[in-house]
C-alpha positions as CSV (number, residue, x, y, z in Angstrom):
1,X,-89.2,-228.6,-87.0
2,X,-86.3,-229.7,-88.8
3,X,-86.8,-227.0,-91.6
4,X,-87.1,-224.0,-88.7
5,X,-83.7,-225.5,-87.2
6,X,-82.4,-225.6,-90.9
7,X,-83.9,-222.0,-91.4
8,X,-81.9,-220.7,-87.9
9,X,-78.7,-222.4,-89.0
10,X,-78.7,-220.5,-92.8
11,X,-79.4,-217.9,-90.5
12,X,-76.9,-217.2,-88.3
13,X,-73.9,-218.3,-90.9
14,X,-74.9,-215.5,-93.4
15,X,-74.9,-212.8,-90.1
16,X,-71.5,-214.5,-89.6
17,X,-70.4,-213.9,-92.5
18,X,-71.2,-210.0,-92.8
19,X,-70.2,-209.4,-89.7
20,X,-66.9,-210.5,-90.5
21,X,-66.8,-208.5,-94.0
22,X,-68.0,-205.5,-91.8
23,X,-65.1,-205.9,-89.3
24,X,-62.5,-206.7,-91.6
25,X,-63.0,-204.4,-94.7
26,X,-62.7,-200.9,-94.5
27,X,-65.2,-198.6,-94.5
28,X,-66.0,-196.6,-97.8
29,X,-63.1,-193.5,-97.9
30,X,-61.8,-194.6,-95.1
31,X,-58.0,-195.6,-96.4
32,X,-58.4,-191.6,-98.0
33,X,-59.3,-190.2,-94.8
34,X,-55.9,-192.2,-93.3
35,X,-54.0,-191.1,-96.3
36,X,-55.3,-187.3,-95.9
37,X,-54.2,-187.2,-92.2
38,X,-50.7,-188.2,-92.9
39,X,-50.8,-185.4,-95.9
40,X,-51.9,-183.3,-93.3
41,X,-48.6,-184.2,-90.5
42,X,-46.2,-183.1,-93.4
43,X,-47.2,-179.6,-93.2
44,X,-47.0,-179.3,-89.7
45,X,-44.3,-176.1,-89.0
46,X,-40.9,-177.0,-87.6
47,X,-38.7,-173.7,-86.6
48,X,-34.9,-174.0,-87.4
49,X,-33.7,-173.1,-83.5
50,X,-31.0,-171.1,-82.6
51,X,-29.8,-171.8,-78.2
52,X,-33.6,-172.4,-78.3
53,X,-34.9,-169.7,-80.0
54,X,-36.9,-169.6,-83.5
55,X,-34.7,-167.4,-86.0
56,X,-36.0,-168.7,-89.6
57,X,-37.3,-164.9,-89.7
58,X,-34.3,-163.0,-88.6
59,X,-30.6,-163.3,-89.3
60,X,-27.4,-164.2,-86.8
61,X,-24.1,-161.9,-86.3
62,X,-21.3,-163.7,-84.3
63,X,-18.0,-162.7,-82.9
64,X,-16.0,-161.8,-80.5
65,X,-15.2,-159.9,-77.7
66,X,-12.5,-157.8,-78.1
67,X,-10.0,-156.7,-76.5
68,X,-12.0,-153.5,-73.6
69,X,-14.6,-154.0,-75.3
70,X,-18.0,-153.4,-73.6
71,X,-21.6,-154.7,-74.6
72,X,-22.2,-150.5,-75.0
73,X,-20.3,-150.4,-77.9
74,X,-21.4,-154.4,-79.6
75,X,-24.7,-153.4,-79.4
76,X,-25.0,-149.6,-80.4
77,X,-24.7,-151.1,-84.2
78,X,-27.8,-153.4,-83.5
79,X,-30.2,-150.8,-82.8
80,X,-30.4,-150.7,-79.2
81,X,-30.8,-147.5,-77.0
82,X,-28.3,-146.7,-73.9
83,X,-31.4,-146.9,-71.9
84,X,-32.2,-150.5,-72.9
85,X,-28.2,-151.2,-72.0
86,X,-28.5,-149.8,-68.9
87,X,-31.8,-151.8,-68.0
88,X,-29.9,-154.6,-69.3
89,X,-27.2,-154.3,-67.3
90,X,-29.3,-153.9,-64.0
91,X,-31.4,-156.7,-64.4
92,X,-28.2,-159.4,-65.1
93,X,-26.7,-158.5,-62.0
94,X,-27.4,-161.4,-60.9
95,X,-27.2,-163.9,-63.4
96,X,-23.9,-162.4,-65.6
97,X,-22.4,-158.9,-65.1
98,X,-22.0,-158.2,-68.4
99,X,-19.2,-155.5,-67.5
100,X,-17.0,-158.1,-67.2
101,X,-17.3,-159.4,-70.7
102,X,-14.0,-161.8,-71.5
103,X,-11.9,-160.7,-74.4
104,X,-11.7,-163.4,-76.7
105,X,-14.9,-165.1,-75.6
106,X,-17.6,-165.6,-78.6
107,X,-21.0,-164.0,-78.8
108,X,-24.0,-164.1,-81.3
109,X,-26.5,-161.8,-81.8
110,X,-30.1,-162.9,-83.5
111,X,-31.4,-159.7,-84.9
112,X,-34.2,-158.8,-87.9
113,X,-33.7,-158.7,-91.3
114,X,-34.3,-155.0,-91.8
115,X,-31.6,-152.4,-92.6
116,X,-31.9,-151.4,-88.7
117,X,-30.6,-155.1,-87.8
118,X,-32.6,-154.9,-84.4
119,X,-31.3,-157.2,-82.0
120,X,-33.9,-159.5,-80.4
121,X,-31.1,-161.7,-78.3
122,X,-27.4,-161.2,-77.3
123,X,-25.9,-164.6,-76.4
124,X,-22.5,-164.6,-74.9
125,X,-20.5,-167.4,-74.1
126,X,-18.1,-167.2,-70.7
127,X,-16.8,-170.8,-71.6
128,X,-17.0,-173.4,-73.6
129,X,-20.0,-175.5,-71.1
130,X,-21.9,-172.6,-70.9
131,X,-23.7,-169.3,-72.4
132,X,-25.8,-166.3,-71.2
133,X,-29.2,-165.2,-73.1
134,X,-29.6,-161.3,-72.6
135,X,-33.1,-160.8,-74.0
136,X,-33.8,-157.6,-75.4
137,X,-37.7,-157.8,-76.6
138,X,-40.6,-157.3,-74.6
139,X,-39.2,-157.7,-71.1
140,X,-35.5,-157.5,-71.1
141,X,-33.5,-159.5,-69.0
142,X,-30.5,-162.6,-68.9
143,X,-30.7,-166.5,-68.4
144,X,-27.8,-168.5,-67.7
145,X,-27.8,-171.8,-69.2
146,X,-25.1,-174.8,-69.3
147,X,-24.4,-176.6,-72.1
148,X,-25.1,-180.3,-72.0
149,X,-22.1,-182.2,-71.9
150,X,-20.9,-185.6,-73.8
151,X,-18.9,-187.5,-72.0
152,X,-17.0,-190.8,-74.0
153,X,-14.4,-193.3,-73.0
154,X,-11.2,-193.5,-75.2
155,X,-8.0,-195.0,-75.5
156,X,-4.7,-193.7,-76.9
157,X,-1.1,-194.6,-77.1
158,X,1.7,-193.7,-78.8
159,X,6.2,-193.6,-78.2
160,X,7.5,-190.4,-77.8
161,X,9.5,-189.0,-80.0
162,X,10.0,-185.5,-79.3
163,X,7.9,-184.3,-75.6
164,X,4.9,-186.2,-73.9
165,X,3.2,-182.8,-75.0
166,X,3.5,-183.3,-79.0
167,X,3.1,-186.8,-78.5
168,X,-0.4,-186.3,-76.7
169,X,-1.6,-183.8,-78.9
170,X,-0.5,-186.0,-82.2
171,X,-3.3,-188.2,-80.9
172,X,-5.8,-186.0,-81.8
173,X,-6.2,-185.2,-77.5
174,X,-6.2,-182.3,-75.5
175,X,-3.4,-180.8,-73.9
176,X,-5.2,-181.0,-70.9
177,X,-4.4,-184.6,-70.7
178,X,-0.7,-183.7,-70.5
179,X,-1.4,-182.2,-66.8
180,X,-3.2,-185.4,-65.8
181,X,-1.2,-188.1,-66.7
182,X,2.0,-186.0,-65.1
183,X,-0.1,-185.8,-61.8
184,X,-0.9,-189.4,-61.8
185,X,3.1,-190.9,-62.5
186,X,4.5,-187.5,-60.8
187,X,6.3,-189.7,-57.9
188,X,7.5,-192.8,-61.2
189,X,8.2,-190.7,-63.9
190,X,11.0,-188.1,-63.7
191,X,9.3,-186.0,-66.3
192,X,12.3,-183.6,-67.0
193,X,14.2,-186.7,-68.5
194,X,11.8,-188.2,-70.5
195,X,14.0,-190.0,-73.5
196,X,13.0,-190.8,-76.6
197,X,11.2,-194.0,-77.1
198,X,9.4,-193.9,-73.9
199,X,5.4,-195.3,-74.0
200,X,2.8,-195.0,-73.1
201,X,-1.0,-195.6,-73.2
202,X,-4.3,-194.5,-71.5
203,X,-7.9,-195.7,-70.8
204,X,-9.6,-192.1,-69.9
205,X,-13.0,-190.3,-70.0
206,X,-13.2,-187.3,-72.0
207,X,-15.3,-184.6,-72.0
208,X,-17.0,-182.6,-75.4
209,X,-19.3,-179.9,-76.3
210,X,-20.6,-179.5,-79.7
211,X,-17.8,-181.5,-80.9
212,X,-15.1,-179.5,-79.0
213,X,-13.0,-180.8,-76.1
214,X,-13.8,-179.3,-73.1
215,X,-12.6,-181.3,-70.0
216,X,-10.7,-184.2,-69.2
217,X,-13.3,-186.2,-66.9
218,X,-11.4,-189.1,-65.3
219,X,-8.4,-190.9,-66.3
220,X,-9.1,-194.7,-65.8
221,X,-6.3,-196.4,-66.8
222,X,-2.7,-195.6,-67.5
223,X,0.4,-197.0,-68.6
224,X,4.1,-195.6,-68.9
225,X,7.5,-197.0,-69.9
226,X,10.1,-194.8,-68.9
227,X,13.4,-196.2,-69.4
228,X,12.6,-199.4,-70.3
229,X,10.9,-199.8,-66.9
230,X,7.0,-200.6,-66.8
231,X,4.6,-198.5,-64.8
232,X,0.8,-199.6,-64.1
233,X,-2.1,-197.0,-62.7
234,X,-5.3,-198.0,-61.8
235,X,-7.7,-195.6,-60.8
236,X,-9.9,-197.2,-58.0
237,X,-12.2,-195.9,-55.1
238,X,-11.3,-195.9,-51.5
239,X,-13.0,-194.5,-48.8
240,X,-11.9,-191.4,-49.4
241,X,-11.7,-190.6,-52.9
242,X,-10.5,-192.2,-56.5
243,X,-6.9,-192.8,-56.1
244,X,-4.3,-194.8,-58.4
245,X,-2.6,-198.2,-57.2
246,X,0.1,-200.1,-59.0
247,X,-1.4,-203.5,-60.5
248,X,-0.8,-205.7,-56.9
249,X,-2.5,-202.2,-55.0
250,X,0.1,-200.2,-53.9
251,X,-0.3,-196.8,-53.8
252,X,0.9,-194.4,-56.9
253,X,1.1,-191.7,-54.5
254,X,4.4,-190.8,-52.9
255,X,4.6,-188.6,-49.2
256,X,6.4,-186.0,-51.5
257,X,5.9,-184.9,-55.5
258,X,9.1,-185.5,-57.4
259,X,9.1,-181.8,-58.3
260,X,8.5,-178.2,-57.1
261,X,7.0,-177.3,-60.7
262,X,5.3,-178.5,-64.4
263,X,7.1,-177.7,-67.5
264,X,10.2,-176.3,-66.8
265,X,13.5,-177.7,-67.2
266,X,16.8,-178.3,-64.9
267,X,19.5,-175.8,-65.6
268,X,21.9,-177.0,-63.0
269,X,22.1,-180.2,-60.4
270,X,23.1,-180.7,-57.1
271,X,27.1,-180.4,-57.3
272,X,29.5,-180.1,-54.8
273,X,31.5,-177.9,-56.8
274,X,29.8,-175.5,-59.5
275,X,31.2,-172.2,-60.9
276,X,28.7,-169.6,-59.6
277,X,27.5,-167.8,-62.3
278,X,26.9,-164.7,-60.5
279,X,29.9,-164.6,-57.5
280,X,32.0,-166.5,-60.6
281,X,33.6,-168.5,-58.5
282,X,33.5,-172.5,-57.7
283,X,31.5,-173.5,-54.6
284,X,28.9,-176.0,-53.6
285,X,25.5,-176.2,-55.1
286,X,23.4,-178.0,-52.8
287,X,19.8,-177.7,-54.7
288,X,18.4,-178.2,-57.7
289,X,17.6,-175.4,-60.4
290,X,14.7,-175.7,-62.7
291,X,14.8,-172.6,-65.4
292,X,10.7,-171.1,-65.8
293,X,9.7,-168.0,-66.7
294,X,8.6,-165.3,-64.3
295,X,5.4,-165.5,-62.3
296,X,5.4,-169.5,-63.0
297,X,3.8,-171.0,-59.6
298,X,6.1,-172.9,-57.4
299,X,4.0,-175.8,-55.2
300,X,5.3,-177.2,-52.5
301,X,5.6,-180.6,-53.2
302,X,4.4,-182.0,-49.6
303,X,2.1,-182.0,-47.2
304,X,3.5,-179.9,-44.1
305,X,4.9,-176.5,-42.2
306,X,6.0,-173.3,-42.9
307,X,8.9,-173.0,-41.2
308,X,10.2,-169.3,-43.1
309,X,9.1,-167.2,-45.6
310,X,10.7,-164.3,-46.1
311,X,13.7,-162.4,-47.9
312,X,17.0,-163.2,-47.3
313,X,20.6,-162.6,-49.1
314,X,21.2,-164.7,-51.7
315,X,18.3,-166.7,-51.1
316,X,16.0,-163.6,-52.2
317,X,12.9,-164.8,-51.7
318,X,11.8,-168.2,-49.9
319,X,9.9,-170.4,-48.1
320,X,10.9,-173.6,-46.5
321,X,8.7,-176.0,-45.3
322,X,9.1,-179.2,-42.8
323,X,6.7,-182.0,-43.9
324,X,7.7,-185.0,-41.5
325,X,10.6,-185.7,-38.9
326,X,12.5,-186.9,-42.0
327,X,12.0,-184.6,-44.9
328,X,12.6,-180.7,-45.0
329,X,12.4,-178.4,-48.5
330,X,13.2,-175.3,-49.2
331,X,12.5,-172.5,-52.7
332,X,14.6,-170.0,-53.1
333,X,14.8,-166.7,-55.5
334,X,10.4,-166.1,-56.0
335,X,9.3,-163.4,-57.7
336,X,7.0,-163.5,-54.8
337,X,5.5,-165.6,-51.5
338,X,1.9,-166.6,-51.9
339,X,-0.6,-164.9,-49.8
340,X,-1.1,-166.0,-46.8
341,X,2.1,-168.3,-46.9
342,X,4.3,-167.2,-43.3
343,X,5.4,-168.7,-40.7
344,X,3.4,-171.7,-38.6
345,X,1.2,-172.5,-41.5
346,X,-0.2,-175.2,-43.0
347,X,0.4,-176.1,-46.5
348,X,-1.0,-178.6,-48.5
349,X,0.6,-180.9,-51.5
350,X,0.8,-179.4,-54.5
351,X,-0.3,-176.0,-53.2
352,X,1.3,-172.4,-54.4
353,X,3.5,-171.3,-51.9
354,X,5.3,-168.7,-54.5
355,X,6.3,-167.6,-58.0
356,X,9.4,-168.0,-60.3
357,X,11.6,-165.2,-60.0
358,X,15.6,-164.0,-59.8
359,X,15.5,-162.2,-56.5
360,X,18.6,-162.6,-54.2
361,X,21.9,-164.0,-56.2
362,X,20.3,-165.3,-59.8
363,X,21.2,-164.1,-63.4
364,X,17.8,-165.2,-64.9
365,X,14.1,-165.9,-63.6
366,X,14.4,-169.9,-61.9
367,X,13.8,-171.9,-58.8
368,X,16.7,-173.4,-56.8
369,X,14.8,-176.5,-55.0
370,X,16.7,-177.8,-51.9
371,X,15.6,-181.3,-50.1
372,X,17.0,-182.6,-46.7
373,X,16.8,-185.6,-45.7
374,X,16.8,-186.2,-41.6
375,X,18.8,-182.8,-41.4
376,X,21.3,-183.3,-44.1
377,X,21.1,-181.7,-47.6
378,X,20.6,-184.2,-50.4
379,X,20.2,-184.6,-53.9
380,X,16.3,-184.1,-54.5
381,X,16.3,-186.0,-57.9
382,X,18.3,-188.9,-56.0
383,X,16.0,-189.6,-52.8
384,X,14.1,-193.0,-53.4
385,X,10.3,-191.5,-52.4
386,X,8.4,-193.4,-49.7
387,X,5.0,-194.4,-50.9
388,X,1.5,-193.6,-48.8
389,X,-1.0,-196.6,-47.8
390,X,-2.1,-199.1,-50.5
391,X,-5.4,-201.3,-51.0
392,X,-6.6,-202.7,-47.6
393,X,-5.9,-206.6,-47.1
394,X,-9.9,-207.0,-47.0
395,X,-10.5,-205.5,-50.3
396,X,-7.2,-206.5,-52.2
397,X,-8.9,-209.7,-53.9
398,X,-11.7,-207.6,-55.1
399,X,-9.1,-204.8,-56.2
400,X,-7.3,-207.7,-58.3
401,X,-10.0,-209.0,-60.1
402,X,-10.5,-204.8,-61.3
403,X,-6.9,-204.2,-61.8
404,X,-6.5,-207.5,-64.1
405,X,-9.3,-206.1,-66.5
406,X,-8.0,-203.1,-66.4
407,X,-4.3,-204.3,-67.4
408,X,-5.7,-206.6,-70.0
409,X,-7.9,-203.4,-71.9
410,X,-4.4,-201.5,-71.5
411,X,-2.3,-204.2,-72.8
412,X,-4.1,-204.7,-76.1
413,X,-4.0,-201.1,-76.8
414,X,-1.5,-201.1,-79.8
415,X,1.7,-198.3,-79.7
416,X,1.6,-196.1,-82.6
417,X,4.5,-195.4,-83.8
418,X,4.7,-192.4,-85.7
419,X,7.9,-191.8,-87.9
420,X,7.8,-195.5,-89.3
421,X,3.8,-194.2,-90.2
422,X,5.3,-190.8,-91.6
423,X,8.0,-192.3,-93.5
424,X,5.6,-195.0,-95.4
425,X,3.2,-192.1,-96.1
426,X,6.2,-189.8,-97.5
427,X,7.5,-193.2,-100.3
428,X,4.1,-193.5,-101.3
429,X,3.9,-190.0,-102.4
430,X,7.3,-190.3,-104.2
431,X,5.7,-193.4,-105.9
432,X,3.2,-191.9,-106.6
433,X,4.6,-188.4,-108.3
434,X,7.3,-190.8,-110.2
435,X,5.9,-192.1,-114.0
């Protein structure tokens, strides 16, 4: 008995023990057959891909649209027929009439390799976000795609030392940036006195494509010291929409915009004597002018009325327009009225109402802005602005807690100061060049 349980117990620890050597150890040619099938994954095909399309086999021609220019006369050097064209042409209707190909836009056409240089695709690109496959194999037709779009959060600052312009696109941002940060301090900033030494620094989402700037998405965050005097804007969401509050939560946004146009500049101020350079002789000049070329748009710079818009005298062409019981504007001299701006209409802020122009008595293309104030002609650059609502009394705590962190990532934003930079950079290279 003892000798059978002895017998059972050799047994079953030898079956142990291969089991285990069988579960553990590979099989015979099994690490080759592992080894083999990664071997094997290295020579798997991968196409080089051109807006999705495989072109290791054919070659790419790029360019761009000149100036009445028509896909006829891209294409007849590519090896395709009128017929083809003309089939091309009807079945894009509705995706991308390619009769209206933009001068200046880019295009690339994958073709073969042969000395005919068929085209297989004609890619055109309307914009920068997005592009237009006209296939021209097998069944020809056109597919409109977008491009996908990168959005990333950064942070500039910088003095000015010349124009808000240079000083935006020395940071290595677009110039689109200029026209937002103007719209969000337009009723702080008197932007057609900016002085040198002014700050100012941003928090903003920006918007790229293949590594090019494309869009400005949000700005989040803004300061500006103009004049020595601090300026906060925080962007935060009300009911409405995504508006910008001072740091405490009053509104950024003024009943009226400081001025009638972007980019200009002031040629003559509101005087009660100026010698007229037309009549040439002194009288009162109750408006602001701001010089701009011809055709620049004029916006009204307030909510409100059309009370006239017509041609008159020495006003040439106008419009003026009541926005409250208070305030009353007027633009005089437009190349043109707006369509659709007359009489008893409704015009919103910043809307074009007209064009820069020198009708009526003007020596050179300019707007002359006039502002009254509860039926009196004032000074437009002198009238203190009242502000719209701010944050609501139930949500200012909230809006605090924001506009502190907000503050804070603005405040450790460091100013760059560029001509110190530039004039470090310039005695090193003396150093340098000097034995």
């Amino acid at each position: 008995m003892r000798k059978t349980r002895l017998w059972l117990l050799i047994t079953g620890l030898i079956i142990a023990l291969i089991s285990a050597f069988y579960f553990q150890t590979p099989l015979a040619g099994e690490e080759d057959t592992i080894a083999e099938i990664e071997l094997d994954s290295s020579l798997f095909y991968i196409p080089t891909l051109y807006y999705g399309y495989p072109i290791d086999s054919f070659e790419i021609s790029e360019g761009k649209v000149k100036w009445n220019q028509n896909l006829s006369e891209i294409l007849s050097k590519f090896n395709i027929s009128f017929q083809d064209i003309h089939t091309l042409a009807k079945n894009a209707k509705g995706v991308y009439d390619v009769r209206k190909l933009k001068a200046g836009s880019r295009y690339s056409i994958i073709h073969d390799r042969d000395s005919l240089k068929t085209a297989r695709q004609f890619i055109f690109e309307p914009s920068p976000t997005e592009f237009v496959v006209y296939n021209l194999v097998d069944s020809i037709y056109a597919e409109h795609q977008n491009k996908p779009i990168t959005v990333t959060e950064r942070r500039l600052a910088a003095e000015i030392n010349s124009s808000l312009y240079n000083a935006i696109l020395d940071q290595g941002a677009s110039p689109m940036l200029v026209n937002q940060l103007v719209d969000v301090f337009a009723w702080q900033v008197d932007f057609f006195r900016i002085a040198k030494g002014d700050k100012f620094k941003l928090i903003f989402e920006e918007e790229t494509v293949d590594g090019e700037i494309v869009g400005i998405k949000s700005i989040k965050g803004a300061y500006f010291e103009h004049w020595g005097k601090p300026y906060y804007a925080i962007a935060y969401p009300t009911v409405e929409k995504v508006d910008f509050f001072d740091e405490v939560g009053n509104s950024l946004r003024k009943t009226l915009l400081r001025a009638p146009l972007n980019y200009s500049r002031i040629s003559s101020r509101y005087s009660p004597k100026r010698f007229h350079p037309v009549q040439k002789r002194y009288k009162a000049h109750l408006g602001t002018d701001y010089a701009a070329p011809t055709g620049t748009p004029i916006r009204t710079v307030g909510d409100g009325l059309v009370l006239e818009a017509r041609y008159h005298g020495g006003n040439g062409n106008y419009v003026k327009i009541k926005h409250n019981s208070n305030y009353t504007t007027q633009y005089l001299h437009m190349s043109k009225i707006a369509r659709g701006i007359r009489p008893g209409v409704t015009v919103k802020q910043g809307q074009t109402i007209g064009f820069v122009g020198s009708t009526g008595l003007a020596n050179g293309p300019h707007l002359c802005f006039r502002f009254w104030k509860n039926g009196r002609q004032v000074d437009a650059l002198k009238v203190d602005l009242p502000s719209s609502s701010g944050i609501d009394s139930t949500q200012i705590a909230q809006f605090k807690v924001f506009s502190d962190s907000v503050r804070a990532a603005l405040d450790a934003i460091e100013v760059i100061e560029l001509e110190p930079l530039l004039a470090k950079i310039s005695l090193e290279s003396e150093e340098t060049s000097n034995p």
